[in-house]
C-alpha positions as CSV (number, residue, x, y, z in Angstrom):
1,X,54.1,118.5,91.9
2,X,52.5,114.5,91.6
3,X,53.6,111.8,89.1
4,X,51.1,110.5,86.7
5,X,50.4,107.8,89.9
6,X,49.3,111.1,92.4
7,X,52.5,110.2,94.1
8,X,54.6,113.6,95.2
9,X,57.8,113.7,93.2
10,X,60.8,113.1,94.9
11,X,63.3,116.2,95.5
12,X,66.3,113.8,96.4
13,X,68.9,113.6,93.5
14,X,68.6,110.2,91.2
15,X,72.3,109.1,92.0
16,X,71.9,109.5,95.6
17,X,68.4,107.5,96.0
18,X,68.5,104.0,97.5
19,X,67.3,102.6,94.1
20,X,66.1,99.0,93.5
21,X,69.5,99.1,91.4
22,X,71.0,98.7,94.4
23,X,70.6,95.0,95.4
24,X,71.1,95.8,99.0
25,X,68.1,97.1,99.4
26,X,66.5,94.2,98.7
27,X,67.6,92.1,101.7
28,X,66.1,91.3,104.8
29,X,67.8,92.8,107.9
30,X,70.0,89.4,108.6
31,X,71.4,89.4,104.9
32,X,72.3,93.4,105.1
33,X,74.2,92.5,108.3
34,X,75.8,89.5,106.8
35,X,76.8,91.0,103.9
36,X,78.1,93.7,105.9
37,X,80.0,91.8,108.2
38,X,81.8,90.3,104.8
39,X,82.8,93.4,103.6
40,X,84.7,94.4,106.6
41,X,86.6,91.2,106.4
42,X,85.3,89.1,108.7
43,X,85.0,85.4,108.2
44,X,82.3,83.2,107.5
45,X,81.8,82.1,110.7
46,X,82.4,85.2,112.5
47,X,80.0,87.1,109.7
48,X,77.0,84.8,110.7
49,X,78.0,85.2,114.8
50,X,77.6,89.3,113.7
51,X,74.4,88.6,111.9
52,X,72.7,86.0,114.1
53,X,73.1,83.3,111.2
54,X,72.7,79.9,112.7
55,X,76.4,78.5,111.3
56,X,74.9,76.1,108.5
57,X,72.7,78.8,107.6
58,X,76.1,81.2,106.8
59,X,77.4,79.4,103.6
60,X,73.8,79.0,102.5
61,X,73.1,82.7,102.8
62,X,76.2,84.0,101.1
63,X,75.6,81.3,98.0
64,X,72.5,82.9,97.4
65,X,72.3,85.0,94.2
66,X,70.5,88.1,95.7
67,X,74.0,88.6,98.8
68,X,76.5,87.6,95.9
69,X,74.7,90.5,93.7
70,X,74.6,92.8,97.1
71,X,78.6,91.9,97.8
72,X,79.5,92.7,94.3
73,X,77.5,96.0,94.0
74,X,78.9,97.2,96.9
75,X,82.7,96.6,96.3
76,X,82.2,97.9,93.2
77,X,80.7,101.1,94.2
78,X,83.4,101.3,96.8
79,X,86.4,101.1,94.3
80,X,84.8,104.0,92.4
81,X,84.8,106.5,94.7
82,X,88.7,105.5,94.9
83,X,89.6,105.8,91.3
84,X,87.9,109.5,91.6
85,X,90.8,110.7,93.9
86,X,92.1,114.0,93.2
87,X,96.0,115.2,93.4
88,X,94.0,117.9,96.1
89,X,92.2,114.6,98.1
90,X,95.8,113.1,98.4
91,X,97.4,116.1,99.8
92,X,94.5,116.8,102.2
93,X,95.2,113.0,103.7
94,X,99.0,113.5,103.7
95,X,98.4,116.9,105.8
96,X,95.9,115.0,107.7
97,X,99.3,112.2,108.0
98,X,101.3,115.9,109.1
99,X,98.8,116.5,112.0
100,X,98.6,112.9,113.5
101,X,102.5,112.7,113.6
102,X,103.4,111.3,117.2
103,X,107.0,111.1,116.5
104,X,109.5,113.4,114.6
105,X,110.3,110.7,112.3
106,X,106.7,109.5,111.1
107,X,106.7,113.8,111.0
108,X,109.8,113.9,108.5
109,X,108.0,111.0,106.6
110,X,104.9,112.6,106.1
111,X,107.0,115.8,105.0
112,X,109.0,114.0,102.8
113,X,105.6,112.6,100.5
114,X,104.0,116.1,101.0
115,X,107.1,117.8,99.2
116,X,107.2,114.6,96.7
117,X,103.5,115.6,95.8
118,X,103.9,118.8,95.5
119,X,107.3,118.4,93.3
120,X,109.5,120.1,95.6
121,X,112.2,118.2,94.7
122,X,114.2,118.0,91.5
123,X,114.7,114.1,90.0
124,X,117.8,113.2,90.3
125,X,119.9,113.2,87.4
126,X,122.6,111.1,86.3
127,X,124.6,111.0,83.3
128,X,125.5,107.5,82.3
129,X,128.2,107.5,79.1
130,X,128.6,104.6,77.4
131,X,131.2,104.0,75.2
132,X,131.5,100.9,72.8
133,X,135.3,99.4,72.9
134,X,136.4,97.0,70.2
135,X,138.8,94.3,71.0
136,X,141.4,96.0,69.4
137,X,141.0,99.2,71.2
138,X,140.5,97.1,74.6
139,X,144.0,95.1,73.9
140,X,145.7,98.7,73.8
141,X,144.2,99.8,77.0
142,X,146.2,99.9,79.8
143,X,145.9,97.8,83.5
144,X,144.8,100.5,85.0
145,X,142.5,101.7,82.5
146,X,140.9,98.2,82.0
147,X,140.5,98.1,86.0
148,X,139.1,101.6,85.9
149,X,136.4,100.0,82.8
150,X,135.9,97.8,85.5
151,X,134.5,99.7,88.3
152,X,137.7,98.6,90.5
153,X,140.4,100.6,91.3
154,X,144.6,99.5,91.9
155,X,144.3,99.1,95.6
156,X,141.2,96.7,95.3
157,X,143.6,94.8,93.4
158,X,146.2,94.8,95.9
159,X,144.3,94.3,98.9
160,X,143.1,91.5,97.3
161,X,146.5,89.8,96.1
162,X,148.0,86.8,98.1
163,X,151.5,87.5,98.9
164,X,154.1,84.2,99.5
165,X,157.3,85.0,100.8
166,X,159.8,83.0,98.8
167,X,163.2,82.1,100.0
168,X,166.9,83.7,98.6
169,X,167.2,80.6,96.9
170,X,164.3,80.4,94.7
């Protein structure tokens, strides 16, 4: 079937079409590799050596609108695919982590995240009680019950006394 301009339609899904959207695709073969070479980090220097920019030519190149507009389409097209991670993506990498294991410990620690994402273990529970003492009620507490309020316990207190030996006299 033709378009009104005799052209054959195109069978290839919209979203999946190297659009003129897509800034890329409007750079010459030096920019693509340049703004390539960015995106995996590189620096400015090392991107033009990639790309075969002449080095005065490398801060000219990424200043220009059309590889700032190809940089930020790309990283942002990059994030989306991570914000559309699934519980079931996760796992698959964390049993992907399982297989790659060389070591029984990097084993146990991919085990460990598998069973955390799977909620095969129970949240810990503690029970904190807290009690609010007046002054009078704290002046009628015992030592050993203040200490215990504390966190301490009598032999803390002990072991931490300094003993002087005093003579008969005094």
């Amino acid at each position: 079937m033709a378009n009104p301009r005799g052209r054959p339609r195109s069978t290839i899904p919209k979203d999946l079409l190297l659009t003129e959207d897509n800034p890329y695709t409007r750079l010459n073969f030096k920019a693509k590799r340049l703004v390539e070479a960015k995106l995996q980090g590189l620096s400015n220097a090392a991107a033009g050596r990639v790309a075969g920019v002449d080095q005065p030519n490398v801060t000219v190149m990424l200043r220009n609108p059309k590889v700032m507009a190809a940089i930020r389409y790309l990283v942002r097209e990059s994030t989306k695919s991570v914000e559309d991670l699934t519980k079931s993506d996760v796992l698959t990498g964390m049993m992907d982590a399982v297989n790659a294991a060389a070591t029984a410990a990097e084993l146990v620690m991919a085990w460990r995240e598998v069973g955390k994402l799977l909620g095969h273990y129970e949240p810990e529970r503690k029970i904190l009680e807290i009690h609010d003492y007046s002054k009078e009620e704290l002046r009628e507490l015992s030592d050993a019950d203040l200490l215990r309020l504390a966190g301490g316990t009598i032999k803390e207190v002990i072991d931490d006394a300094e003993y002087v030996e005093l003579d008969s006299e005094g």
